[in-house]
C-alpha positions as CSV (number, residue, x, y, z in Angstrom):
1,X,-72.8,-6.5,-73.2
2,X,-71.5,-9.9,-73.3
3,X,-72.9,-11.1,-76.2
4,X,-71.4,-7.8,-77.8
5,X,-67.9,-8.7,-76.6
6,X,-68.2,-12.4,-77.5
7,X,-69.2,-11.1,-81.1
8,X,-66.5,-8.7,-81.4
9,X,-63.7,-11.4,-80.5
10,X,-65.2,-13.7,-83.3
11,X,-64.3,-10.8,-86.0
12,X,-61.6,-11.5,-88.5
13,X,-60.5,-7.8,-88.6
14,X,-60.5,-7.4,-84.4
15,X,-58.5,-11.1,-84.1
16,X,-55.8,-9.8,-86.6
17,X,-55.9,-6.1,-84.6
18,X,-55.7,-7.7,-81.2
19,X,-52.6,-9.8,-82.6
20,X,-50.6,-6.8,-84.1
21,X,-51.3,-5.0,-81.2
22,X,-49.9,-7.7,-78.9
23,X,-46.7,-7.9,-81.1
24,X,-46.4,-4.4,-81.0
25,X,-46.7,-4.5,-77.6
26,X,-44.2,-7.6,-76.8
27,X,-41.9,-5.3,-79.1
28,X,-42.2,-1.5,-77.4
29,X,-41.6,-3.5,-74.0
30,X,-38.1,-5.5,-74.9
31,X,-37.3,-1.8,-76.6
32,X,-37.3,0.2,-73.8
33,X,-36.4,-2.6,-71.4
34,X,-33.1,-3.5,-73.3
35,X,-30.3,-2.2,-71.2
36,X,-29.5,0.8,-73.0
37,X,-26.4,1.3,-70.8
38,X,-24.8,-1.3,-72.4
39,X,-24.2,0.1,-75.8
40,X,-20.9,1.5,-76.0
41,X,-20.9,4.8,-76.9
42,X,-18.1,7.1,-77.9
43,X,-17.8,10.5,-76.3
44,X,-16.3,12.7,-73.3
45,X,-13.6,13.0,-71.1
46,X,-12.4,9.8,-69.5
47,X,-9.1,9.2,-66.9
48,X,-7.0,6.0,-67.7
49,X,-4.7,3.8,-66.0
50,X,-2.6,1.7,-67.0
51,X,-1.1,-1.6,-66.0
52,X,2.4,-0.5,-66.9
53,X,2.3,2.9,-65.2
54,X,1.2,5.4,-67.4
55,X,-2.2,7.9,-66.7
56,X,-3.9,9.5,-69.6
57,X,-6.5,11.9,-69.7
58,X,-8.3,11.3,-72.6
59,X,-10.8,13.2,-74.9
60,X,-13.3,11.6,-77.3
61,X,-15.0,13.8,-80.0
62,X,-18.0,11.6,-81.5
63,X,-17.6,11.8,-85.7
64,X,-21.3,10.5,-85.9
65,X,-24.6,11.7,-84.1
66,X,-24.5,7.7,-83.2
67,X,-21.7,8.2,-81.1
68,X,-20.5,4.9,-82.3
69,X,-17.1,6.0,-84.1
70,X,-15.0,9.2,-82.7
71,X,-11.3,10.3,-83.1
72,X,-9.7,10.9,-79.3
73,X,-6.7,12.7,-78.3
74,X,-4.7,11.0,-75.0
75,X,-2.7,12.9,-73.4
76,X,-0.2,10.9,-71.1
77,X,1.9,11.5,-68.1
78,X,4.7,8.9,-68.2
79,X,6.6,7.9,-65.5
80,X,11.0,9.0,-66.0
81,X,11.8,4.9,-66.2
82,X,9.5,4.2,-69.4
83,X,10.6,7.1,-71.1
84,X,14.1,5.9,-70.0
85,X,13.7,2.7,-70.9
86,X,12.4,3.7,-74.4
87,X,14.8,6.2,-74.7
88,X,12.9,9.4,-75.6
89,X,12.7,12.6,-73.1
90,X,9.0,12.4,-74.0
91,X,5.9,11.8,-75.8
92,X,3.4,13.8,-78.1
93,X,-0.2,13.7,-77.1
94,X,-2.1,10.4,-78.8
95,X,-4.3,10.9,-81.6
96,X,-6.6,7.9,-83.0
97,X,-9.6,7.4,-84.6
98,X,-12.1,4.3,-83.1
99,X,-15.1,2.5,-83.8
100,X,-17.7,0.8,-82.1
101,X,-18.0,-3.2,-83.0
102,X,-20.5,-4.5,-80.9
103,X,-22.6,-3.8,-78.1
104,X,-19.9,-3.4,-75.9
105,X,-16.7,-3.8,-78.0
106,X,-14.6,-1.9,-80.4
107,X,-11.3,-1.6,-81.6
108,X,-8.8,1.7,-82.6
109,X,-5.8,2.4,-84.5
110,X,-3.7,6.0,-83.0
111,X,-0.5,7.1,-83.5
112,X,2.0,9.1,-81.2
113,X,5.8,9.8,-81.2
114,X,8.8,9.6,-79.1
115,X,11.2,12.6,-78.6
116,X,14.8,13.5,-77.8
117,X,15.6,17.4,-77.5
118,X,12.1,17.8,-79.0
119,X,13.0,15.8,-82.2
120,X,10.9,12.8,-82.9
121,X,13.3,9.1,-82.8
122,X,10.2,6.9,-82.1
123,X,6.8,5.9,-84.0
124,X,4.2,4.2,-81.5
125,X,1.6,2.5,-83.6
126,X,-1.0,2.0,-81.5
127,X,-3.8,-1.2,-82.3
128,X,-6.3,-1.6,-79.4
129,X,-9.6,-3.4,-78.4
130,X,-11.6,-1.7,-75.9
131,X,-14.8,-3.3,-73.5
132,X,-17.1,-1.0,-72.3
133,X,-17.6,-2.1,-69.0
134,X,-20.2,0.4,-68.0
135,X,-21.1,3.5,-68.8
136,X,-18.1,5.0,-67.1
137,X,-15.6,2.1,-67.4
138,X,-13.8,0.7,-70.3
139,X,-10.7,-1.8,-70.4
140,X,-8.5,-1.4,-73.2
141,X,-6.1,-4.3,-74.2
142,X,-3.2,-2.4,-76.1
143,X,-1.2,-3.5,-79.1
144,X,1.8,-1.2,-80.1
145,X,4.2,-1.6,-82.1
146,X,7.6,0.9,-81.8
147,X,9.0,2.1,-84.7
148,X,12.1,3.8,-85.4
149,X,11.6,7.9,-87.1
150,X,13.7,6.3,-90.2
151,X,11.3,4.0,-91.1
152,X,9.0,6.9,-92.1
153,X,10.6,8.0,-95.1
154,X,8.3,9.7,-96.8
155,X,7.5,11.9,-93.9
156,X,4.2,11.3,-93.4
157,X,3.6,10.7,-89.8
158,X,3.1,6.5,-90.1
159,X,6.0,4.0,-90.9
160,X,6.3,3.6,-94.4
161,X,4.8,-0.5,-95.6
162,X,7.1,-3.7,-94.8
163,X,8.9,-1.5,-92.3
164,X,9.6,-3.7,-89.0
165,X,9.5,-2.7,-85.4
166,X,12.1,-2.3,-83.2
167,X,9.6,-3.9,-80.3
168,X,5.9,-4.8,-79.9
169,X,4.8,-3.6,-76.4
170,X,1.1,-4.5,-74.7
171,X,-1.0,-3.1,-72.3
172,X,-3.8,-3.2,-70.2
173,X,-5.8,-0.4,-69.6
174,X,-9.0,0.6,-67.2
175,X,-10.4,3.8,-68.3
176,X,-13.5,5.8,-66.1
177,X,-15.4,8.3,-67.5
178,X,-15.6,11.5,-65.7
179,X,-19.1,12.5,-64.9
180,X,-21.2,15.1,-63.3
């Protein structure tokens, strides 16, 4: 028997075999050992907080099986002194579309509007980076930029090029995903 293994292991053909099949080994193991939990992932319901008061409950509806870009809707309840200080009676929900840029990073661009007497006076322009914490926690870091409604003129929902905001606000948001 050991004169049969000792011949075997001289073999061109069993060498190479033994070699693949150690590489394929070294390969299947850092596979399924990566922390798949890391890879952000884009999809469910998910309650925010944010540093300047507001709470959204947001929605994320994948547009690839990846999961790695979605649109969301956010729908936020605003404390009376930011839509004071604004100057609007309220806000439409958020609408966005966002991507995934690395293994735990991404970035989005939404939109949402200001209203008074259910007319829209405000554009919020809304350019974000987003962590993913965890699986159930994400930190946004919020860009928006406030636009008045007449620098849409063409009416179609964004401010119309070289207009200029009337403010750039920022934010920091923790978000956790609502689980079973």
């Amino acid at each position: 028997m050991r004169t049969f293994i000792t011949g075997l292991l001289k073999g061109r053909k069993t060498r190479w075999g033994m070699l693949v099949a150690a590489i394929a080994a070294v390969a299947a193991t850092v596979a399924w050992s990566s922390d798949s939990q890391v890879l952000a992932k884009l999809e469910g319901a998910w309650i925010a907080s944010s540093d300047n008061g507001i709470r959204a409950l947001v929605t994320f509806a994948p547009s690839d099986p990846s999961g790695r870009s979605a649109a969301f809707r956010n729908q936020m309840v605003c404390p009376p002194e930011i839509l004071a200080a604004l100057g609007v009676d309220a806000y439409t929900d958020e609408v966005g579309a966002c991507v995934v840029t690395g293994p735990t990073t991404g970035k989005y661009t939404a939109v949402w509007y200001g209203l008074v007497g259910g007319r829209i006076v405000t554009i919020f322009l809304d350019n974000s980076s987003f962590t993913l914490v965890s699986p159930t926690q994400l930190t946004i870091e919020h860009t928006v930029s406030v636009y008045l409604a007449a620098a849409d003129a063409d009416h179609d929902g964004y401010p119309d090029p070289g207009s200029t905001p009337v403010a750039v606000l920022t934010a920091h948001t923790v978000s956790k995903r609502l689980t079973n």
